[in-house]
mmCIF file of the C-alpha atoms, coordinates in Angstrom:
data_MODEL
# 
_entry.id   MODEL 
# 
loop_
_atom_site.group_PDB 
_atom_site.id 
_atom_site.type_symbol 
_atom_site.label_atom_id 
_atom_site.label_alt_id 
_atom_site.label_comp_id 
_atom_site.label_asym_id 
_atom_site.label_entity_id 
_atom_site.label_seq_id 
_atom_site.pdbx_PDB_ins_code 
_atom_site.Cartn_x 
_atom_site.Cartn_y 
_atom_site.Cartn_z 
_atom_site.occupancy 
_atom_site.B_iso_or_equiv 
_atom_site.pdbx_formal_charge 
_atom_site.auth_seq_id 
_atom_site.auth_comp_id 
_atom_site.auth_asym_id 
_atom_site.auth_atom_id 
_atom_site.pdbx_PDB_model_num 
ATOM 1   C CA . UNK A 1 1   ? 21.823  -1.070  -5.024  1.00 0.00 ? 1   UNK A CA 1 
ATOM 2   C CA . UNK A 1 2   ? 19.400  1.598   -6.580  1.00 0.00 ? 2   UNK A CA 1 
ATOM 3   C CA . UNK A 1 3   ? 16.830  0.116   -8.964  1.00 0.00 ? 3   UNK A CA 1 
ATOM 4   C CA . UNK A 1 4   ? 17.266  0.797   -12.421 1.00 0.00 ? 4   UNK A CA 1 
ATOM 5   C CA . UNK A 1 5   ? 15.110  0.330   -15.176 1.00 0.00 ? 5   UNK A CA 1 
ATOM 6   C CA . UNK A 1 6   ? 11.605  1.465   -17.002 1.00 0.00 ? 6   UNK A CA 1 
ATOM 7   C CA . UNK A 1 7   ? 10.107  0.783   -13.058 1.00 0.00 ? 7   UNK A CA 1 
ATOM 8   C CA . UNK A 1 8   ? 13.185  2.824   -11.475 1.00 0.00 ? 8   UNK A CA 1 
ATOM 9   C CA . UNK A 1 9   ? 10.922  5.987   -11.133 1.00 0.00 ? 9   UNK A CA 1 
ATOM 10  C CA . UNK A 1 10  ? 8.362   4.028   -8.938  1.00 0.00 ? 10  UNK A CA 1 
ATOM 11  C CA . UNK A 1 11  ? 8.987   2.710   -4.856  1.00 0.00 ? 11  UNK A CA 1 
ATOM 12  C CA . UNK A 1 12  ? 6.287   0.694   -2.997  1.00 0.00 ? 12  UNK A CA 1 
ATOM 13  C CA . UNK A 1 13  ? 5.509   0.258   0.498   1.00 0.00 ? 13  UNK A CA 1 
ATOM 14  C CA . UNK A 1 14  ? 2.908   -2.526  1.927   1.00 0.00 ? 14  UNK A CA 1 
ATOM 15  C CA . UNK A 1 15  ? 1.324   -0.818  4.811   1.00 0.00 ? 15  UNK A CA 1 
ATOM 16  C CA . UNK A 1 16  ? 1.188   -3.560  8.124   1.00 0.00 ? 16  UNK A CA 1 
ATOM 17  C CA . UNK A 1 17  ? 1.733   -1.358  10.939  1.00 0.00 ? 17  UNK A CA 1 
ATOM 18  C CA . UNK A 1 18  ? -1.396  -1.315  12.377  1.00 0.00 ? 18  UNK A CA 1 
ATOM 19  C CA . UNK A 1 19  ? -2.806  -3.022  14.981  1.00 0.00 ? 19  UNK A CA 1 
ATOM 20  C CA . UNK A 1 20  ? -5.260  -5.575  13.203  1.00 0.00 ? 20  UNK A CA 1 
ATOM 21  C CA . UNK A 1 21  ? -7.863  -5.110  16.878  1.00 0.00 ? 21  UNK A CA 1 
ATOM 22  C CA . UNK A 1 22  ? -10.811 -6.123  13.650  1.00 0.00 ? 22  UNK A CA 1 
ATOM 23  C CA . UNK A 1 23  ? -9.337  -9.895  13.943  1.00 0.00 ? 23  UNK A CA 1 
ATOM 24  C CA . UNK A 1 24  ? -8.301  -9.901  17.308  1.00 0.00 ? 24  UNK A CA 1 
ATOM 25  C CA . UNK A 1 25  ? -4.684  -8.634  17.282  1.00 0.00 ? 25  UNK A CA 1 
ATOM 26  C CA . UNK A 1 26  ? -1.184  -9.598  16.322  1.00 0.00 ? 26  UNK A CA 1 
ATOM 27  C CA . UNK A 1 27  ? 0.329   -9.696  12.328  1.00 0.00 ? 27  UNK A CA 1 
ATOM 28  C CA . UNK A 1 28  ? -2.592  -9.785  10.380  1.00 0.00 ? 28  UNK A CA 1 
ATOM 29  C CA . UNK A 1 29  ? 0.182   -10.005 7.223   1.00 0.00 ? 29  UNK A CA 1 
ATOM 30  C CA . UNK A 1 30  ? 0.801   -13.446 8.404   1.00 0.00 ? 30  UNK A CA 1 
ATOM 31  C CA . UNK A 1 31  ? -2.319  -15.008 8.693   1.00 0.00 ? 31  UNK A CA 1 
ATOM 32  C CA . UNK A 1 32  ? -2.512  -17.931 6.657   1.00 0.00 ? 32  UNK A CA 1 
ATOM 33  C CA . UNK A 1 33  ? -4.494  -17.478 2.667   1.00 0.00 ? 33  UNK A CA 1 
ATOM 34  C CA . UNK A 1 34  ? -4.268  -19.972 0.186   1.00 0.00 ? 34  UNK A CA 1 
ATOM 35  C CA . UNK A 1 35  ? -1.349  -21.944 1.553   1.00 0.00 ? 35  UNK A CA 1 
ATOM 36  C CA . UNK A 1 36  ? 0.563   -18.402 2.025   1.00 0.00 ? 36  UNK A CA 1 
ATOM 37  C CA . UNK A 1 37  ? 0.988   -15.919 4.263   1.00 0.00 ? 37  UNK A CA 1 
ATOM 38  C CA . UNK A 1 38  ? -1.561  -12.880 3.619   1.00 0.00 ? 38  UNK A CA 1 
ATOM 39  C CA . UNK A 1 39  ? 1.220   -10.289 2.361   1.00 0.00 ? 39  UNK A CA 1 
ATOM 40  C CA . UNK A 1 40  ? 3.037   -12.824 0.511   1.00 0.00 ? 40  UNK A CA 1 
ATOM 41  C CA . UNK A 1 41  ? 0.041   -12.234 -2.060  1.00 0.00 ? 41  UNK A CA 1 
ATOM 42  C CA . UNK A 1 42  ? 0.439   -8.479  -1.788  1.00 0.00 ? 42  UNK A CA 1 
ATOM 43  C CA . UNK A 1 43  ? 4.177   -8.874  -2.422  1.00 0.00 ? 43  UNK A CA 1 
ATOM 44  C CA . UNK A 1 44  ? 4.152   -11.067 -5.637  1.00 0.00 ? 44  UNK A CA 1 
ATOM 45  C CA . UNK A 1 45  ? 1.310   -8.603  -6.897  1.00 0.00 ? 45  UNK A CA 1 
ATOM 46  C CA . UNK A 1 46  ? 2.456   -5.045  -6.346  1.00 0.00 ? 46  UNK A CA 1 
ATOM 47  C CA . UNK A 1 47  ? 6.289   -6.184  -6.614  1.00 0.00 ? 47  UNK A CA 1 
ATOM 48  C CA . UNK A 1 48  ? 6.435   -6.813  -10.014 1.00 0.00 ? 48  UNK A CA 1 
ATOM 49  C CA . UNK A 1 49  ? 5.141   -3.304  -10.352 1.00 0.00 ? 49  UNK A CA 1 
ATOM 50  C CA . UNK A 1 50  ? 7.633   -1.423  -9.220  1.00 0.00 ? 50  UNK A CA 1 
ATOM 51  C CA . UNK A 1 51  ? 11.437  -0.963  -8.959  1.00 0.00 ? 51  UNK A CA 1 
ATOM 52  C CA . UNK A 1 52  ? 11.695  -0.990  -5.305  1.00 0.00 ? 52  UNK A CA 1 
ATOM 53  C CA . UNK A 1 53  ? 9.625   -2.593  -2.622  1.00 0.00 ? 53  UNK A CA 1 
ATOM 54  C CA . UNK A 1 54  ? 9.519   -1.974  1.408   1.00 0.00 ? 54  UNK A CA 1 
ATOM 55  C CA . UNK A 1 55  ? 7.108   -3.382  4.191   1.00 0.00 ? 55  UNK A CA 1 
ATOM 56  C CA . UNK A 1 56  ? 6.060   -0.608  6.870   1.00 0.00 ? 56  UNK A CA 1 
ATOM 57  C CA . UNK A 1 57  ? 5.673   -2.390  10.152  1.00 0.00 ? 57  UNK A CA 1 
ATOM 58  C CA . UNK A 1 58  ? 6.375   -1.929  14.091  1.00 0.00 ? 58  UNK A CA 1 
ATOM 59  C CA . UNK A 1 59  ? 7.932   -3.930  16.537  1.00 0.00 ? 59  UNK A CA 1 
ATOM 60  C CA . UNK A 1 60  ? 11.171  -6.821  15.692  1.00 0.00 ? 60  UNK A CA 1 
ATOM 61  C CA . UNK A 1 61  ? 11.791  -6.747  11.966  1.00 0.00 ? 61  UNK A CA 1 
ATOM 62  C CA . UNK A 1 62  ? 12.904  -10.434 11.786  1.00 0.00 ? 62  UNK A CA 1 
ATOM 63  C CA . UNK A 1 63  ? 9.622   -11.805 11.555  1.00 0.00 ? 63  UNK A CA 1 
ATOM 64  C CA . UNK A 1 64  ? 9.400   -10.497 8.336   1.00 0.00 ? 64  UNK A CA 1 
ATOM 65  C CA . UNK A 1 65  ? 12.700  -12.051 6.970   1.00 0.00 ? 65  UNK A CA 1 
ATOM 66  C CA . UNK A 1 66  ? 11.357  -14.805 5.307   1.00 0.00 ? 66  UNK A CA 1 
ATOM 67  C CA . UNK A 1 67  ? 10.281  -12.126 2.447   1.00 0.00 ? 67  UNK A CA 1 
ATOM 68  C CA . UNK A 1 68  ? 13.616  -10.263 1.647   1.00 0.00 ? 68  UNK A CA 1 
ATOM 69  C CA . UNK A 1 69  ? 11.902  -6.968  1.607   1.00 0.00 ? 69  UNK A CA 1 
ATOM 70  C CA . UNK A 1 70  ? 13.054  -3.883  3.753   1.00 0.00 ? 70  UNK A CA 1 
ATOM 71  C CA . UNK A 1 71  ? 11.460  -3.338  7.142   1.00 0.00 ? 71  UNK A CA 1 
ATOM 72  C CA . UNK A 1 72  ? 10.277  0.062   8.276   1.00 0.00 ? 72  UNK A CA 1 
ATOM 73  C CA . UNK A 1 73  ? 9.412   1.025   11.348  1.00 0.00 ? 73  UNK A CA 1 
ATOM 74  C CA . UNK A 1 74  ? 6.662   3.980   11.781  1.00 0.00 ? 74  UNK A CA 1 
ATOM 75  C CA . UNK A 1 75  ? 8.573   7.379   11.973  1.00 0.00 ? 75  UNK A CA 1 
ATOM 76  C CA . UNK A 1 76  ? 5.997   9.022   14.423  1.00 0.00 ? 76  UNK A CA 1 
ATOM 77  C CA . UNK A 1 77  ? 5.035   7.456   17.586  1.00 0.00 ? 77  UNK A CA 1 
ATOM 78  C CA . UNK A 1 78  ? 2.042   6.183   19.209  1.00 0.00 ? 78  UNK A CA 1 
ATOM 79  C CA . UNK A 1 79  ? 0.121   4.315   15.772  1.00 0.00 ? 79  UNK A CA 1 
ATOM 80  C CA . UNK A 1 80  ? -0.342  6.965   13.928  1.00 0.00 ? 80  UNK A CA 1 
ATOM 81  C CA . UNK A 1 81  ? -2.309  5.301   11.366  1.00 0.00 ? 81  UNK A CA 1 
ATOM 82  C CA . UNK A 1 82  ? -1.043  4.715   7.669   1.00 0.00 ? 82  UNK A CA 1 
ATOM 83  C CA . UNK A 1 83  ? -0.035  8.199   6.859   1.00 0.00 ? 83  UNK A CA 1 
ATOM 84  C CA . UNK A 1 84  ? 2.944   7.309   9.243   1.00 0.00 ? 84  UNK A CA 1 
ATOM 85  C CA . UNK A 1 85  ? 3.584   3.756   7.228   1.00 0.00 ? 85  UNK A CA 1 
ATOM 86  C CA . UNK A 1 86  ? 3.299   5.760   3.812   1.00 0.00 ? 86  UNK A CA 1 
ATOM 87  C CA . UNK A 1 87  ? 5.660   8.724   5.145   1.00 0.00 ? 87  UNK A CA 1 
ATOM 88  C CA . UNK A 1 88  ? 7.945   5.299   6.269   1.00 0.00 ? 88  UNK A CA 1 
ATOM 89  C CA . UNK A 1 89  ? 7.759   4.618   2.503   1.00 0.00 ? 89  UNK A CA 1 
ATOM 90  C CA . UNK A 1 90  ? 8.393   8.168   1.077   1.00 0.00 ? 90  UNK A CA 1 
ATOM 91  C CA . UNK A 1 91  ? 11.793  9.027   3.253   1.00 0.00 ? 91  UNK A CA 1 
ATOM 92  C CA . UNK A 1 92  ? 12.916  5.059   2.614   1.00 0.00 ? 92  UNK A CA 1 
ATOM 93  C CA . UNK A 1 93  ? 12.590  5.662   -1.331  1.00 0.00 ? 93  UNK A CA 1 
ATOM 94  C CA . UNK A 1 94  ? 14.392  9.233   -1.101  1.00 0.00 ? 94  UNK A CA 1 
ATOM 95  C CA . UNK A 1 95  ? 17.394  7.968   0.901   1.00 0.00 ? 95  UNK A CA 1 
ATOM 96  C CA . UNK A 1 96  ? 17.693  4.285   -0.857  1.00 0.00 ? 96  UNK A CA 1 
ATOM 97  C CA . UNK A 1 97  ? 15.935  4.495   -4.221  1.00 0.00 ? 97  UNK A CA 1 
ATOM 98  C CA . UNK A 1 98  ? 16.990  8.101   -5.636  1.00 0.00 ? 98  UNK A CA 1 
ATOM 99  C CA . UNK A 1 99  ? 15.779  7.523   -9.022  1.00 0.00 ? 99  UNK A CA 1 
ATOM 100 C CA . UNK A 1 100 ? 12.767  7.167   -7.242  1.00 0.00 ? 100 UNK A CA 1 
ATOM 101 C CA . UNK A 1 101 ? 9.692   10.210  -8.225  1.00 0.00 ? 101 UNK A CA 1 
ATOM 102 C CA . UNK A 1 102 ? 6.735   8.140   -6.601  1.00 0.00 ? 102 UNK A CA 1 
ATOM 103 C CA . UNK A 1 103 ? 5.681   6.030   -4.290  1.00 0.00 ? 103 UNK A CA 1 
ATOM 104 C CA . UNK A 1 104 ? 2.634   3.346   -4.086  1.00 0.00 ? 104 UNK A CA 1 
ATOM 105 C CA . UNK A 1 105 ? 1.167   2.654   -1.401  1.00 0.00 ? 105 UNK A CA 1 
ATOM 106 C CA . UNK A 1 106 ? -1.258  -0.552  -0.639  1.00 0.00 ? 106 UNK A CA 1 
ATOM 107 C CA . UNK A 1 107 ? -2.288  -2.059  2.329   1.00 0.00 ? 107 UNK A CA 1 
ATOM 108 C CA . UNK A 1 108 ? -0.956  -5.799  3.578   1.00 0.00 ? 108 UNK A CA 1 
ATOM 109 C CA . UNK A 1 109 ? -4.682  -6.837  3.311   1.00 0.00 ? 109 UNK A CA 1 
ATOM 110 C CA . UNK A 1 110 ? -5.527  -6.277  0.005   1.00 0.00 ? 110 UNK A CA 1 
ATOM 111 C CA . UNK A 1 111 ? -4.135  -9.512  -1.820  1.00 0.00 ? 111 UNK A CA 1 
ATOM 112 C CA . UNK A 1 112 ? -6.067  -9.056  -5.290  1.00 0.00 ? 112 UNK A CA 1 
ATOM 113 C CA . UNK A 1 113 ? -4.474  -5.985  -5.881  1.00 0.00 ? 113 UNK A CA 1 
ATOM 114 C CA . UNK A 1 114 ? -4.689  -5.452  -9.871  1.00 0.00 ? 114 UNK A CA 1 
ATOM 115 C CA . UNK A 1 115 ? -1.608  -6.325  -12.146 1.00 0.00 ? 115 UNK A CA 1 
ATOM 116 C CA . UNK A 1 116 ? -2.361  -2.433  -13.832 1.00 0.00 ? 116 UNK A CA 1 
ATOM 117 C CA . UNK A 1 117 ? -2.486  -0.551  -10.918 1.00 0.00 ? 117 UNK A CA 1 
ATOM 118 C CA . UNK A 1 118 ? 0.568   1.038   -10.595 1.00 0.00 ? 118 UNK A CA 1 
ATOM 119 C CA . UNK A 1 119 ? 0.083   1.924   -14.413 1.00 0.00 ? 119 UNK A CA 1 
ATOM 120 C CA . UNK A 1 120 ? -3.327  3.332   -13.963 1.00 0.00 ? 120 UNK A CA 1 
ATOM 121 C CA . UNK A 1 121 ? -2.770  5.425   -11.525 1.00 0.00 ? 121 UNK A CA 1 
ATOM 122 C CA . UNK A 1 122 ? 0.097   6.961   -13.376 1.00 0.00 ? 122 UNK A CA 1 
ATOM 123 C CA . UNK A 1 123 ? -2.223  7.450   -16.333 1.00 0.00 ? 123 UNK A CA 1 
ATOM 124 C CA . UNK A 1 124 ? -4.874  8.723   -13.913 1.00 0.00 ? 124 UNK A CA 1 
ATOM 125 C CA . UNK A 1 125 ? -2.334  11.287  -12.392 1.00 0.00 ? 125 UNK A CA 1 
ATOM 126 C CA . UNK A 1 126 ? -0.945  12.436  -16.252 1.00 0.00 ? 126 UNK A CA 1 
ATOM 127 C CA . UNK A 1 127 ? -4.811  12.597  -17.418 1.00 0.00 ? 127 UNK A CA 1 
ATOM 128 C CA . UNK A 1 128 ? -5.756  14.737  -14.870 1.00 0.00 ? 128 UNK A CA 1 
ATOM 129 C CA . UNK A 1 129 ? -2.517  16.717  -14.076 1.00 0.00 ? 129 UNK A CA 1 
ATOM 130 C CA . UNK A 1 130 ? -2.821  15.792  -10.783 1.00 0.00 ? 130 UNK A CA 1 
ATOM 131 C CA . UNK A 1 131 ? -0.494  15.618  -7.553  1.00 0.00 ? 131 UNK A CA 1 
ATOM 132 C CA . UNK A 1 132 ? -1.205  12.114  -6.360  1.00 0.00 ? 132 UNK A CA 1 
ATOM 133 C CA . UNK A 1 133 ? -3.653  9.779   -6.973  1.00 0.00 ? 133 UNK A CA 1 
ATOM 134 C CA . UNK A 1 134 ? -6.187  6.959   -5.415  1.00 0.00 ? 134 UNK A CA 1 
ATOM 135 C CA . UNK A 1 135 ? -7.932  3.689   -6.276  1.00 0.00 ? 135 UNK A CA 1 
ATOM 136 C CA . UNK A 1 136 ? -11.565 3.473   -6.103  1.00 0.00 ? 136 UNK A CA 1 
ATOM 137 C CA . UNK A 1 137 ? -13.632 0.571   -7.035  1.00 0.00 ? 137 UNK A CA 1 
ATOM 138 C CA . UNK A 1 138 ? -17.822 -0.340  -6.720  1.00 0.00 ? 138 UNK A CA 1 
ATOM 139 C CA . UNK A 1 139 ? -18.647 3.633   -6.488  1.00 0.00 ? 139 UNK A CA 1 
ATOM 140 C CA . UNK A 1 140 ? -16.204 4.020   -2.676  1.00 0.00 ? 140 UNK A CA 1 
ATOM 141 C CA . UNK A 1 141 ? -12.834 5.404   -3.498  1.00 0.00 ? 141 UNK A CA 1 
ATOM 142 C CA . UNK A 1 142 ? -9.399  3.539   -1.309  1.00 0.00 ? 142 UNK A CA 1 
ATOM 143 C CA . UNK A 1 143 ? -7.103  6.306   -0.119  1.00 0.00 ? 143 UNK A CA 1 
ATOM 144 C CA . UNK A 1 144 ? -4.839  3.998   1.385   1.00 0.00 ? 144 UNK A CA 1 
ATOM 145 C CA . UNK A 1 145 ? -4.308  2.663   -2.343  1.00 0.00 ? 145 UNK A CA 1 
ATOM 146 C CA . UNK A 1 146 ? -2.375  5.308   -3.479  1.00 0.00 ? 146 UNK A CA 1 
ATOM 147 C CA . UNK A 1 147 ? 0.653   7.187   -5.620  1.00 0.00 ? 147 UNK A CA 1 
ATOM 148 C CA . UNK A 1 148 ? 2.461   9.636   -3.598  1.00 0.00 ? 148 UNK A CA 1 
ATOM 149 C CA . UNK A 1 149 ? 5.231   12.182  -5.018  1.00 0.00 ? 149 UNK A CA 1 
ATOM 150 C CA . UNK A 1 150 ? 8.236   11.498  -3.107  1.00 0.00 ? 150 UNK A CA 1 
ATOM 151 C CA . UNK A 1 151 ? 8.903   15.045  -2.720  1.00 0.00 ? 151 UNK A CA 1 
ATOM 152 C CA . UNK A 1 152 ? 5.883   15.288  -0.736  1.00 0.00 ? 152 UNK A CA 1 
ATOM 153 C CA . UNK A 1 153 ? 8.043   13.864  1.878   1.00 0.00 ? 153 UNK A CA 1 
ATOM 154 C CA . UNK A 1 154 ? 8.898   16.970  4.164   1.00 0.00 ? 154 UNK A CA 1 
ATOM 155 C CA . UNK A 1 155 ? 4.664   18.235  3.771   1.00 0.00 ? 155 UNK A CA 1 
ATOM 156 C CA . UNK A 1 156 ? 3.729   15.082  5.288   1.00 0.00 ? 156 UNK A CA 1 
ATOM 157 C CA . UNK A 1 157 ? 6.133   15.134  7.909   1.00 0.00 ? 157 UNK A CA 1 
ATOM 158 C CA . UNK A 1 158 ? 4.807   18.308  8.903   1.00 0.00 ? 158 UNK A CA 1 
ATOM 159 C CA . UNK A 1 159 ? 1.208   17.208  8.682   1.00 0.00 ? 159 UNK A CA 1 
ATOM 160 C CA . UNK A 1 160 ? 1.865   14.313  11.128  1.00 0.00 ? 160 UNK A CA 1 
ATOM 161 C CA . UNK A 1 161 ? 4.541   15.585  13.761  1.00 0.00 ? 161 UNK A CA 1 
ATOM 162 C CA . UNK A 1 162 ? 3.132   19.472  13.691  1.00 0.00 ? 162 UNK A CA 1 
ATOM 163 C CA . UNK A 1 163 ? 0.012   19.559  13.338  1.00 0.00 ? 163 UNK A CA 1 
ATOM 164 C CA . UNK A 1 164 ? -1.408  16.082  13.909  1.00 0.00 ? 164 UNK A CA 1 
ATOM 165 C CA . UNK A 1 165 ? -3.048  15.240  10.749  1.00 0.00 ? 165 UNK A CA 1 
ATOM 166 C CA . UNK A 1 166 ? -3.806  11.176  10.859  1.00 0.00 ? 166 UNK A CA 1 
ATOM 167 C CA . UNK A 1 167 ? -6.383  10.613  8.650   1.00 0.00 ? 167 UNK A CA 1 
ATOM 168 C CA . UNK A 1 168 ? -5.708  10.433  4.447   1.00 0.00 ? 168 UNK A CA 1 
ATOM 169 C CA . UNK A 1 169 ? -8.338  12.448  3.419   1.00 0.00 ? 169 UNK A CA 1 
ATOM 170 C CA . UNK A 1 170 ? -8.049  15.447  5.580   1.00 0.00 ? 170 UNK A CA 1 
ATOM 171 C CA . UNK A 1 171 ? -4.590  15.053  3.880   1.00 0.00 ? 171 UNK A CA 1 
ATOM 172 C CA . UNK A 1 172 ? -4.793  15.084  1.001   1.00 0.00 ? 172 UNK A CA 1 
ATOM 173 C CA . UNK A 1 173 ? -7.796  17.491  0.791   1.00 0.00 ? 173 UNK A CA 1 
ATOM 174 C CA . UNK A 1 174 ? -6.255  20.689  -0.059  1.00 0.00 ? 174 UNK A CA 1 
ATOM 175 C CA . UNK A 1 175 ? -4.466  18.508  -3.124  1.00 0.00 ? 175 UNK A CA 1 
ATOM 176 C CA . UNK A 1 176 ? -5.593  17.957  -6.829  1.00 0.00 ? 176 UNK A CA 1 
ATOM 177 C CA . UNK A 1 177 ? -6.291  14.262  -6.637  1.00 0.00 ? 177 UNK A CA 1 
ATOM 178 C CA . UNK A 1 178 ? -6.818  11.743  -9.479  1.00 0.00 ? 178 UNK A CA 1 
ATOM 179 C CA . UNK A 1 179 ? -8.798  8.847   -9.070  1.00 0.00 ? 179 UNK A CA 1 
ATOM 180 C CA . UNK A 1 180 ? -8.281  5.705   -11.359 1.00 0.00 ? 180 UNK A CA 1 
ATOM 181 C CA . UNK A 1 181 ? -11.265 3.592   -11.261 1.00 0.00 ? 181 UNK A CA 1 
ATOM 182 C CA . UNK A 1 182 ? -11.278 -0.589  -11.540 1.00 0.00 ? 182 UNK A CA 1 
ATOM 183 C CA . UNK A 1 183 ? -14.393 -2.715  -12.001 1.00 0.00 ? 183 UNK A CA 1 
ATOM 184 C CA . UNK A 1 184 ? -15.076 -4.989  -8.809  1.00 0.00 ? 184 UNK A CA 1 
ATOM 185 C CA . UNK A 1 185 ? -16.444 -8.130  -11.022 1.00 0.00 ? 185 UNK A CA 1 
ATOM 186 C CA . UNK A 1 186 ? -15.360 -10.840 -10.506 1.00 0.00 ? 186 UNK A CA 1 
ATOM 187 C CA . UNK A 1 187 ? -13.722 -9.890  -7.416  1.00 0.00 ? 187 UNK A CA 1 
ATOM 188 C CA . UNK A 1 188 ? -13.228 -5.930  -6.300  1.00 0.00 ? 188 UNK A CA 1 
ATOM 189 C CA . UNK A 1 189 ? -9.464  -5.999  -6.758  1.00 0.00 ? 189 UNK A CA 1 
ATOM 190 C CA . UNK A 1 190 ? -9.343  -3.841  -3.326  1.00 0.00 ? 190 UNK A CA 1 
ATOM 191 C CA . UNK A 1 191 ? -11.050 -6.450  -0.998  1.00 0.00 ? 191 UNK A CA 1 
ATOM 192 C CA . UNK A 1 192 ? -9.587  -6.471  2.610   1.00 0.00 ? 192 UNK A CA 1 
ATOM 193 C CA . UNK A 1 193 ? -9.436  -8.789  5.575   1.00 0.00 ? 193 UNK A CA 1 
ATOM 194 C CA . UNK A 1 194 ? -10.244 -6.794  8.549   1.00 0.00 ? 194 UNK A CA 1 
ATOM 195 C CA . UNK A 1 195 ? -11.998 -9.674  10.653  1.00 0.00 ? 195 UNK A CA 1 
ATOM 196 C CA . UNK A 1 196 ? -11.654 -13.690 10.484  1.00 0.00 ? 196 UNK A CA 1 
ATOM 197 C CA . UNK A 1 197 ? -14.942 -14.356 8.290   1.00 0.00 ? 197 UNK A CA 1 
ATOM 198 C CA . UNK A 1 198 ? -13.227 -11.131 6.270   1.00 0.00 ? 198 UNK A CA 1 
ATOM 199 C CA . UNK A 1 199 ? -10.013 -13.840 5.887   1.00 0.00 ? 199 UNK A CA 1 
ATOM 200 C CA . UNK A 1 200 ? -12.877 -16.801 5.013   1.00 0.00 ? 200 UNK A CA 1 
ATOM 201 C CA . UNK A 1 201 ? -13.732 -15.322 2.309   1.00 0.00 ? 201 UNK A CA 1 
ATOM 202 C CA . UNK A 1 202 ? -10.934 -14.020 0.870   1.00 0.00 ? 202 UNK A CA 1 
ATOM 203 C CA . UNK A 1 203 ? -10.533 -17.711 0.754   1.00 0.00 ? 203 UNK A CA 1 
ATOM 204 C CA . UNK A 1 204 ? -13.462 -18.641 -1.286  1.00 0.00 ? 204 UNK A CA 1 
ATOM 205 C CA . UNK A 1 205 ? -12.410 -15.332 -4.056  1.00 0.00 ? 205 UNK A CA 1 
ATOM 206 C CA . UNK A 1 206 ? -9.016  -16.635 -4.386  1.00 0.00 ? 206 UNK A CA 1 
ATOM 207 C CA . UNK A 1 207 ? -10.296 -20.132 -5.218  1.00 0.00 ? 207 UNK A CA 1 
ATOM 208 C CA . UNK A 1 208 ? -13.307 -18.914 -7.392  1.00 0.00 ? 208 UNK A CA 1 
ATOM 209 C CA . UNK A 1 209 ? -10.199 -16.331 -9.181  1.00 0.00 ? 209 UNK A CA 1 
ATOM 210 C CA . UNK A 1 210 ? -8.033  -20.306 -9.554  1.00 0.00 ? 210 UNK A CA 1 
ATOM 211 C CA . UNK A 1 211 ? -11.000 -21.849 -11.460 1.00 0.00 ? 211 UNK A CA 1 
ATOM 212 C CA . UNK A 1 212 ? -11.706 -18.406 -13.713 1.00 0.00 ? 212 UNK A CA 1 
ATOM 213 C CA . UNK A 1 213 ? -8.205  -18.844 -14.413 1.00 0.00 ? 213 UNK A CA 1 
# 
């Protein structure tokens, strides 16, 4: 069924098609934090953010079950990086979420995601009249962390299958892009785990986040 309400106009996609080589292969999404899988964090905070959530990964979709969430495969072959996982995300929100106008994107390593993202990079976009928007945090901006118009669907397509585009930036270059900037105290809000001692201490933030309460 077709989201509806005030979040109807917003789709997200958690980006965990890549190959995770940093910590030595295999679903980095399910590596153990905090008694819970790594995207399981992701999930409960981007979901509540948005009418209509998907997972972008390759290979047998049921090993994702366990979270209820669509599974999308990459729609260009040969890892083509996360413009391929966020064009996944774009075409799934056209054909199954057609209220759907945007699309965030975030990646499955990223579990302190903020609780105002999605709404700050809306008001980042609007303040800026802007075509898409990114993230940034402790002066680096996060292209990955992102809101893309769905009709940008068909340019991106283009970008990837035509003329090869794979990284974000060259991308989005020749667009007017808003960025919507969040402190990183106590914790930057767009810490990843690319390597194991990455994944230890995501460990130690998410306990010192507990005892700040």
């Amino acid at each position: 069924m077709p989201p509806e309400g005030p979040r109807a106009h917003l789709a997200g996609v958690i980006l965990a098609g890549g190959l995770a080589r940093r910590m030595g292969g295999g679903d980095k999404a399910l590596r153990p934090l905090a008694g819970r899988p790594l995207i399981a964090h992701v999930i409960a905070r981007l979901g509540p953010q948005v009418g209509a959530l998907a997972l972008n990964a390759n290979g047998d979709p049921a090993r994702f079950a366990a979270f209820g969430l669509p599974v999308l495969a990459d729609p260009v072959e040969g890892f083509a990086g996360p413009l391929a996982g966020i064009l996944a995300g774009i075409e799934w929100a056209a054909a199954r979420a057609p209220s759907a106008r945007w699309v965030v994107s975030a990646p499955c390593d990223s579990p302190f995601l903020p609780d105002d993202l999605v709404a700050r990079l809306e008001a980042a976009v609007r303040a800026e009249g802007a075509g898409l928007a990114a993230a940034a945090s402790a002066g680096r901006t996060h292209p990955v962390v992102g809101l893309w118009p769905v009709a940008l669907g068909p340019r991106l397509r283009r970008a990837l299958i035509e003329e090869g585009v794979r990284k974000i930036d060259a991308f989005t270059a020749p667009f007017r892009l808003a960025i919507a900037g969040f402190a990183a105290a106590p914790v930057d809000p767009f810490f990843n785990a690319n390597r194991e001692e990455d994944l230890a201490e995501a460990g130690r933030l998410a306990a010192l986040l507990r005892r700040s309460g």
